[in-house]
KEKE-3310 file (N, C-alpha, C; in steps of 0.2 Angstrom, whole numbers, plus 5000, padded with zeros to 4 digits):
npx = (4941:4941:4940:4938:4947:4966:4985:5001:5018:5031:5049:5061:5078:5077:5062:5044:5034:5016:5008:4992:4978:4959:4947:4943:4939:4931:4932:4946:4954:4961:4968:4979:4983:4993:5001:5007:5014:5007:5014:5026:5042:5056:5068:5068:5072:5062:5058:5051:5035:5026:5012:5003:4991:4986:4978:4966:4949:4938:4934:4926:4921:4924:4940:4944:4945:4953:4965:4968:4972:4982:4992:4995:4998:5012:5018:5019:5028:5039:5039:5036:5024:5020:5009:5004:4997:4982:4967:4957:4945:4949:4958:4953:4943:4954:4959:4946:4945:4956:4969:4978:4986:4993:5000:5011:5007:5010:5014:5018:5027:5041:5043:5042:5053:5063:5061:5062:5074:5081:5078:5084:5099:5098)
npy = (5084:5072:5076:5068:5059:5057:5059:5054:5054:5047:5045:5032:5024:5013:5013:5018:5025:5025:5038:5032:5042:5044:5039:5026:5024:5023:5037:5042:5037:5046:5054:5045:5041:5052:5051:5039:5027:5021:5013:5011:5004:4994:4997:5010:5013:5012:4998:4991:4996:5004:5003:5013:5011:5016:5026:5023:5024:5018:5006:5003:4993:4999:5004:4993:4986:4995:4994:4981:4982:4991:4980:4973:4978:4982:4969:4967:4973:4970:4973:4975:4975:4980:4982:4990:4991:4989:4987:4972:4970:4977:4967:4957:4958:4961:4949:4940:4947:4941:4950:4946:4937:4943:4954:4959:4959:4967:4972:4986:5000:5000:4986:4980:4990:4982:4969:4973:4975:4963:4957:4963:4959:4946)
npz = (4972:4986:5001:5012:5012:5011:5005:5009:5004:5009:5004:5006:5005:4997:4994:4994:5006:5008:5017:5021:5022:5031:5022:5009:4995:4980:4975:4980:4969:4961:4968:4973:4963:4960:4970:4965:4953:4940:4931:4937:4938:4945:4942:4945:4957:4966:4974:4985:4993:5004:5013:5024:5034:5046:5050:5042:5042:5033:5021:5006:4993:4982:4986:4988:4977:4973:4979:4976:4962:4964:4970:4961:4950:4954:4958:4945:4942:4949:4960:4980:4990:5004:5021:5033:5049:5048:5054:5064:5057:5043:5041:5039:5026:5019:5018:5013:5000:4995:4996:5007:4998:4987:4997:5008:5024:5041:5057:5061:5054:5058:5060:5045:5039:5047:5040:5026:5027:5027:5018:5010:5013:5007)
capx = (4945:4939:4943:4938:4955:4973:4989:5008:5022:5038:5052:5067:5082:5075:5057:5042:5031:5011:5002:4982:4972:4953:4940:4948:4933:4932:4935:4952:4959:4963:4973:4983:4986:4997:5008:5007:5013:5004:5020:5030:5049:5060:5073:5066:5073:5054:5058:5048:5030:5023:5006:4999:4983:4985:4974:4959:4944:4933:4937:4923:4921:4929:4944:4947:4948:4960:4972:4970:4975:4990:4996:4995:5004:5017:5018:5021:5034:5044:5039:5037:5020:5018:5005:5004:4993:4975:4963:4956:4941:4952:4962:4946:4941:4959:4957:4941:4946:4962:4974:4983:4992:4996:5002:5013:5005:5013:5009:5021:5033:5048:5046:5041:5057:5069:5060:5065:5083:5082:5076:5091:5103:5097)
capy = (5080:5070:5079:5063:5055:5061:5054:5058:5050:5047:5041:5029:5021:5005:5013:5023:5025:5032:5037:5037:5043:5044:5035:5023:5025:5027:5045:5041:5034:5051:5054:5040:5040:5056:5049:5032:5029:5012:5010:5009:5001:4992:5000:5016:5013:5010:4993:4991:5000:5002:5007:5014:5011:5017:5032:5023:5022:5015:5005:5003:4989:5001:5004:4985:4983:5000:4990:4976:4985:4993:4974:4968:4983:4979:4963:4963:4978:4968:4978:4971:4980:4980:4988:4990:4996:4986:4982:4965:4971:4976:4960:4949:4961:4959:4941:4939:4949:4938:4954:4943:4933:4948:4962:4959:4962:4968:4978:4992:5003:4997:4980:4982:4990:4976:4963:4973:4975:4959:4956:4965:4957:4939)
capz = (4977:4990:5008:5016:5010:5011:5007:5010:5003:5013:4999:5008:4999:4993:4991:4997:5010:5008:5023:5020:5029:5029:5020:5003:4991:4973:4975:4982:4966:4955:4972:4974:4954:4959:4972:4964:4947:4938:4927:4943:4938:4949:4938:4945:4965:4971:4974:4989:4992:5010:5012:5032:5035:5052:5048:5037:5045:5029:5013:5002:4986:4974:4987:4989:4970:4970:4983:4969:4955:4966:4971:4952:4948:4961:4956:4939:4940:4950:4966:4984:4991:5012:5023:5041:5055:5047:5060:5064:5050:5038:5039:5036:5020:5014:5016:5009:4992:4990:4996:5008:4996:4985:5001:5013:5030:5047:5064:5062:5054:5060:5057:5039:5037:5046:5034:5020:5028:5028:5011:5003:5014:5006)
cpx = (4941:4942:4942:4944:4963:4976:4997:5012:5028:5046:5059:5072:5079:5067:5053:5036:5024:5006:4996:4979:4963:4949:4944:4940:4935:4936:4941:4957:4963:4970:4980:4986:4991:5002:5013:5010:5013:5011:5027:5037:5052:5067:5073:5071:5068:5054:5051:5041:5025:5015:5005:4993:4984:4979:4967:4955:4937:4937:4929:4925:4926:4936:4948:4951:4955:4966:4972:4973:4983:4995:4997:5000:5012:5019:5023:5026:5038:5044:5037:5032:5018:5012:5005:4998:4986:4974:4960:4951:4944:4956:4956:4943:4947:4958:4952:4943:4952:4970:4979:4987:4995:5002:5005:5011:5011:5013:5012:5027:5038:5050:5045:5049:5062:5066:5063:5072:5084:5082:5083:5098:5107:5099)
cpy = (5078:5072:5074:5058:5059:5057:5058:5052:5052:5043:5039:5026:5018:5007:5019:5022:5029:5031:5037:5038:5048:5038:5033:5021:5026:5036:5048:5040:5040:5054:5051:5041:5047:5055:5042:5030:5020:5011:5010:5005:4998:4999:5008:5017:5011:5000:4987:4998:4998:5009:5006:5017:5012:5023:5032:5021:5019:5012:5001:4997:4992:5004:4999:4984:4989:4997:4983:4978:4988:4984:4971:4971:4981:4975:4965:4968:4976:4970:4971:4975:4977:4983:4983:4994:4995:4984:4976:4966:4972:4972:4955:4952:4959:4952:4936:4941:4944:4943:4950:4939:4938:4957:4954:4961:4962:4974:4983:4993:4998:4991:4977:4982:4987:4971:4968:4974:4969:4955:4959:4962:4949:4942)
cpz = (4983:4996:5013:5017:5006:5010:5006:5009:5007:5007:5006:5003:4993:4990:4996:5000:5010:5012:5021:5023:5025:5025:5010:4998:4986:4972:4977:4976:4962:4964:4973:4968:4957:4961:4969:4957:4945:4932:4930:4939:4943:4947:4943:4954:4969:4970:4981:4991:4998:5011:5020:5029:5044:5053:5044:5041:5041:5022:5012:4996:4981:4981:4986:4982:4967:4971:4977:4965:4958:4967:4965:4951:4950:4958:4948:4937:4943:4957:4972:4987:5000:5013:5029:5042:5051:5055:5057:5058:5044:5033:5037:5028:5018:5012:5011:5002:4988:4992:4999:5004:4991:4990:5008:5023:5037:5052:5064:5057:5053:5057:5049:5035:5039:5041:5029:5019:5026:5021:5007:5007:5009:4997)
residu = (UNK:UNK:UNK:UNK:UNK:UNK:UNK:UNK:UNK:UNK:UNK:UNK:UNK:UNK:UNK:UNK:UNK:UNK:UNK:UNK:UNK:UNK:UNK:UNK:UNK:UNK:UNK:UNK:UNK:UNK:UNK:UNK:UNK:UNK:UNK:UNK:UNK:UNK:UNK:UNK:UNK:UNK:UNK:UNK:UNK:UNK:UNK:UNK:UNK:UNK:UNK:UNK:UNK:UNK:UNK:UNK:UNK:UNK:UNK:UNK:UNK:UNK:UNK:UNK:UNK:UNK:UNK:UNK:UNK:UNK:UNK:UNK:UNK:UNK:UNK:UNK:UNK:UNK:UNK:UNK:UNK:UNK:UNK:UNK:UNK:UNK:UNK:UNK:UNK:UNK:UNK:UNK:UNK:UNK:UNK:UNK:UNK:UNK:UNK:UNK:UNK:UNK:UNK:UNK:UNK:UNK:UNK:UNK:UNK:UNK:UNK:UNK:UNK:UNK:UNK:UNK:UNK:UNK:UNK:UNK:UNK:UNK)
# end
């Protein structure tokens, strides 16, 4: 277990929220894989899937392509995958890899969850 990287799921209606905290390296992945499930369903309730980065203070090559492989995922289950609370560095590696057009980005919480109010309204 990598003690440098934590995470806590928070479950809402529509979906689920996983705080990370620490350092997003390879060694983060057998973590993630417990809260996380790569055959994710809509069907299932987890319709929406909000990832806080307010807590990471390193991502690594092999975290970038984890956040990949979660947004594929996402994607091809039907899911809708956010993340809040990057800093301006994080945003230019997102960018760089291609995440932005797979991940919804925004500054906080809160408004994460009026967009996806917003989302089921439509």
């Amino acid at each position: 277990m990598n003690p440098l990287f934590t995470i806590r799921s928070r479950l809402f209606n529509q979906g689920m929220i996983l705080d990370l905290q620490g350092e997003l390296t390879s060694s983060a992945e057998n973590i993630i894989a417990k809260k996380w499930r790569w055959d994710l369903k809509p069907a299932r309730g987890r319709r929406y899937i909000i990832l806080n980065f307010q807590d990471i203070q390193y991502i690594d090559s092999a975290g970038l392509t984890l956040l990949l492989r979660m947004a594929s995922e996402a994607k091809n289950a039907g899911s809708h995958l956010f993340v809040f609370g990057i800093c301006a560095k994080q945003r230019l590696l997102f960018r760089l890899v291609g995440l932005t057009g797979l991940v919804m980005i925004y500054p906080s919480e809160k408004i994460v969850l009026q967009r996806i109010g917003m989302l089921e309204v439509n």
